[in-house]
N, C-alpha and C positions, 0 to 999 in steps of 0.2 A: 281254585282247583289244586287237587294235592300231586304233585309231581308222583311220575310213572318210575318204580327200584323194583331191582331183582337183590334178593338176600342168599349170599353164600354163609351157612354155616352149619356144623356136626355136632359138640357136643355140650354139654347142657349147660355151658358158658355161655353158649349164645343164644341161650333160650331169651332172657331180657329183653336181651338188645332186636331181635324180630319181632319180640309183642309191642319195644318204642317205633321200632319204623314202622308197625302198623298202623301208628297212633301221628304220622307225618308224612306219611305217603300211600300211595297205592302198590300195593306189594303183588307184582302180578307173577313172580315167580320163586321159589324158593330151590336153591341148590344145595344139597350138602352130601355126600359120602355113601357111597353105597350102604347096605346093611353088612352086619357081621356078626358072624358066631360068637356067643358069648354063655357064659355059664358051665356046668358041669356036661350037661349032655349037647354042648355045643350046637344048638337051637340060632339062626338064624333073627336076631334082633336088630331091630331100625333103632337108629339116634335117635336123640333128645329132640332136635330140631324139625327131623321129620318128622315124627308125632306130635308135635308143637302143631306146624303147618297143616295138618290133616285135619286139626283140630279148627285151626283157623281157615280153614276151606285155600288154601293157597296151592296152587299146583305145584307138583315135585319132582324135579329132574335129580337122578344121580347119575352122574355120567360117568363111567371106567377111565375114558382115557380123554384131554383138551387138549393135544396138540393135531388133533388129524385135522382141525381147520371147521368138522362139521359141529361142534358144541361155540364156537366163535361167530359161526354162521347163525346158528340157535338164536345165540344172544342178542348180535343184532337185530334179527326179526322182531325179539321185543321192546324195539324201541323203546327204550327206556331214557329217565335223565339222570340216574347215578344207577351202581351198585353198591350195596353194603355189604363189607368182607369180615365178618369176626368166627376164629378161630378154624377156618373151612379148613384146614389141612393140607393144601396142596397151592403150590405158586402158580400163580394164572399168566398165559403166555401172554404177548402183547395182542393178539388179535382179541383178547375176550378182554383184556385192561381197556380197549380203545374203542370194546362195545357201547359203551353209554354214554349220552352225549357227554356229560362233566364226570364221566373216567367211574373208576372205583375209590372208596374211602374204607377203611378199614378201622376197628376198633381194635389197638393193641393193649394188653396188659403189662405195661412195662412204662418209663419213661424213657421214652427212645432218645441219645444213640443206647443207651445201656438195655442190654438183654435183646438182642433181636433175638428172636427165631424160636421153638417150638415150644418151652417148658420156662417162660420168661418168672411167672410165679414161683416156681420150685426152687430154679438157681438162686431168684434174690435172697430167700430164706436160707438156704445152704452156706452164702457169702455172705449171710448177716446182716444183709440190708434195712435200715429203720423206717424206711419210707417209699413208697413204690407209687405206684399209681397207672391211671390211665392213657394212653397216648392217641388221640382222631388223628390219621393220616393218610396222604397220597397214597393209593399202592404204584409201584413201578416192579418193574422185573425181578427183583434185587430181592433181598431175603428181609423184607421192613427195614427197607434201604428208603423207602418213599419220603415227599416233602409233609412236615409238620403244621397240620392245621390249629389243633391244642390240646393240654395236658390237663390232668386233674392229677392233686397231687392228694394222697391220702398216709397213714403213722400206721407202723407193722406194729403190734405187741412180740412182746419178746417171748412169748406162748404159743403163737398164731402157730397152724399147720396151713400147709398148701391148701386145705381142704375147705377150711375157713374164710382161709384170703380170695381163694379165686368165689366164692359165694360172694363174698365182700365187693371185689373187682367186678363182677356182673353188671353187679346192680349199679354200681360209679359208671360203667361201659354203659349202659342204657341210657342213665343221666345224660352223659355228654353226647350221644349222638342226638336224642332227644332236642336236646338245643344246637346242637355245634352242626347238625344234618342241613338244617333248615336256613342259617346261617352260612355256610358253606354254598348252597344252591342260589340264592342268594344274591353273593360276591362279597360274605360282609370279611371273607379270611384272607390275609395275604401270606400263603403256602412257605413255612422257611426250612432252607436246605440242611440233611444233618450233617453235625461235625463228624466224621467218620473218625476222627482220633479219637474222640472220646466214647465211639464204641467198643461195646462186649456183647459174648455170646452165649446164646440159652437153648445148646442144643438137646434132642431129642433124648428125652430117659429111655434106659436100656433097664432090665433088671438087676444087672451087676452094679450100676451108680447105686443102688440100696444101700449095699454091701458097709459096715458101719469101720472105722479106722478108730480105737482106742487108745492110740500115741498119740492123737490130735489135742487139743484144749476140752475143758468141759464146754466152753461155749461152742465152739466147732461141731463135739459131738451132738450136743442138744439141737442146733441149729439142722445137721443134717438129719434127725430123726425128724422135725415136724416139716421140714422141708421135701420130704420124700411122704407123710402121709396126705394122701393115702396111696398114691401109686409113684415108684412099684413098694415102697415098703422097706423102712429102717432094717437090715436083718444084721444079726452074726450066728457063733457057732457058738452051741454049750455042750459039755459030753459030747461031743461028735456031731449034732443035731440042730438042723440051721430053726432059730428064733426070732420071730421079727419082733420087731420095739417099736409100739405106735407112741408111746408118751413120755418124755422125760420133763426133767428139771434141772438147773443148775443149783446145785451144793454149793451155799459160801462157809468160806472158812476152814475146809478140809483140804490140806495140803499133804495128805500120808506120802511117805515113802512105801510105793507099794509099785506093783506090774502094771501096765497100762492094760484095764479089762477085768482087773482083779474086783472079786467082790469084798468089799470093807467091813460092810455092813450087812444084815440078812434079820428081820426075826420079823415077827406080829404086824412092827409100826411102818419098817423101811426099807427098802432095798438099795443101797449105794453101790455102786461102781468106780473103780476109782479109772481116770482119762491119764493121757500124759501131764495135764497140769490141770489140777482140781477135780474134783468128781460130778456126778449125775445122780440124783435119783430117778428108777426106773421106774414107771408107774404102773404102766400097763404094757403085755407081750402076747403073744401068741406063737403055741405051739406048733409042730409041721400037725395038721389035719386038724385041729381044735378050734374052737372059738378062742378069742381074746380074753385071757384074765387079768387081775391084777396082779402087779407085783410081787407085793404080799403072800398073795394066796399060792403063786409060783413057789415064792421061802417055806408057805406054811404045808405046802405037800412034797416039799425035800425036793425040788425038780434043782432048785440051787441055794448055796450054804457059800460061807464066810471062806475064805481061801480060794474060792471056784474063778478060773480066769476065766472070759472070754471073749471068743474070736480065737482061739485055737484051732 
């Protein structure tokens, strides 16, 4: 008989991971995030997860608020023997951690201590990380403070955006709970505590983190464009007018004496920028109200030319 989980999750990161625990348990509830407005005419849209579940006939609670004690109360009625926590958005008080017989496990994208908390994908690309992975773990109170059941360790390319990796991450997230769920229930884990020293944090993007710094290195800068796509978005200013930068590349070999922002190069083939130490090819931008073009085409419709700094 397949043990009785409730799945906490919102967005389409944890779509995966609810289709493996359906494939290892009986999923008799699924929790994630109210709906919200989204798009141009700000239209009321459900998550990933809860269209996921709808599809999978699972019933759907999104509850406003878990600490008034009645969503705690909820969860014990369904006697459950774990829950599954990936990406749900919100810390679970101790009455709903203590709802299922053998607690909550959660699926983070990080290898914990490093990167706990909301945007663990983003910052590792940001601070250049070559290798990330998965972490199965305890939840407790704490902000992915919980005990480590196990890791899957996976190699970032030096190209990846956020956008790609967390696709990547999913599907590694599914893998291990897949196996590591089933094992865990079980007793084949023995829970180990994290080192808190060698914790870091991955907190929440705001749209200012976008915001691009030009004095930095060329690796610095490349890393924090594909690190931010797709949300909120590499931006600076050119003529006055905020630009976002979904693609670059690291330039070897160009060490100009030039502004940090300065464009180097411009025509047909290439758009260079020069950083505080080496420069970037810029590949692809977008302008305020436009679709995303290329580079290139940016140079070849004069929007930017050879001398143009920016972030002014």
């Amino acid at each position: 008989m397949k043990p009785r989980a409730l799945f906490f999750g919102t967005p389409e990161f944890a779509v995966p991971s609810l289709d493996a625990l359906t494939r290892v348990a009986d999923v008799v509830g699924c929790v994630c995030q109210p709906d919200r407005t989204s798009g141009r005419g700000m239209a009321l849209a459900p998550p990933p997860v809860k269209v996921r579940a709808l599809e999978l006939g699972i019933p759907i609670v999104s509850p406003t608020r878990l600490r008034t004690g009645e969503f705690g109360a909820w969860a014990r009625e369904q006697a459950v023997d774990v829950a599954l926590v990936v990406a749900y958005g919100r810390i679970l008080p101790r009455d709903v951690l203590d709802a299922p017989r053998l607690g909550c496990v959660n699926v983070h994208a990080s290898l914990l201590p490093k990167y706990r908390g909301a945007a663990p994908i983003t910052w590792a690309l940001v601070n250049g990380e070559v290798e990330t992975g998965i972490t199965l773990m305890l939840l407790d109170e704490g902000m992915d403070t919980g005990k480590i059941l196990d890791k899957l360790v996976i190699k970032i390319d030096e190209n990846e955006t956020a956008g790609a990796l967390s696709t990547k991450l999913a599907a590694v997230g599914a893998e291990a709970l897949g196996a590591g769920l089933p094992r865990y229930i079980s007793g084949g884990y023995v829970p180990l505590a994290q080192d808190d020293a060698e914790a870091s944090l991955a907190p929440m993007l705001k749209k200012e983190d976008g915001r691009i710094d030009w004095s930095k290195s060329a690796s610095a800068v490349h890393n924090h464009v594909r690190g931010m796509n797709p949300w909120p978005g590499a931006f600076t200013r050119a003529h006055g007018k905020v630009v976002k930068i979904h693609q670059t590349l690291v330039v070897r070999g160009i060490e100009a004496q030039a502004k940090s922002g300065e464009v180097l190069f411009a025509d047909k083939s290439r758009l260079i920028v020069a950083t505080g130490a080496g420069a970037v090819e810029v590949l692809s931008i977008q302008l305020e109200g436009k679709k995303a073009i290329r580079g290139i085409d940016w140079v070849m419709g004069r929007g930017i030319a050879i001398g143009d700094v920016l972030g002014l």
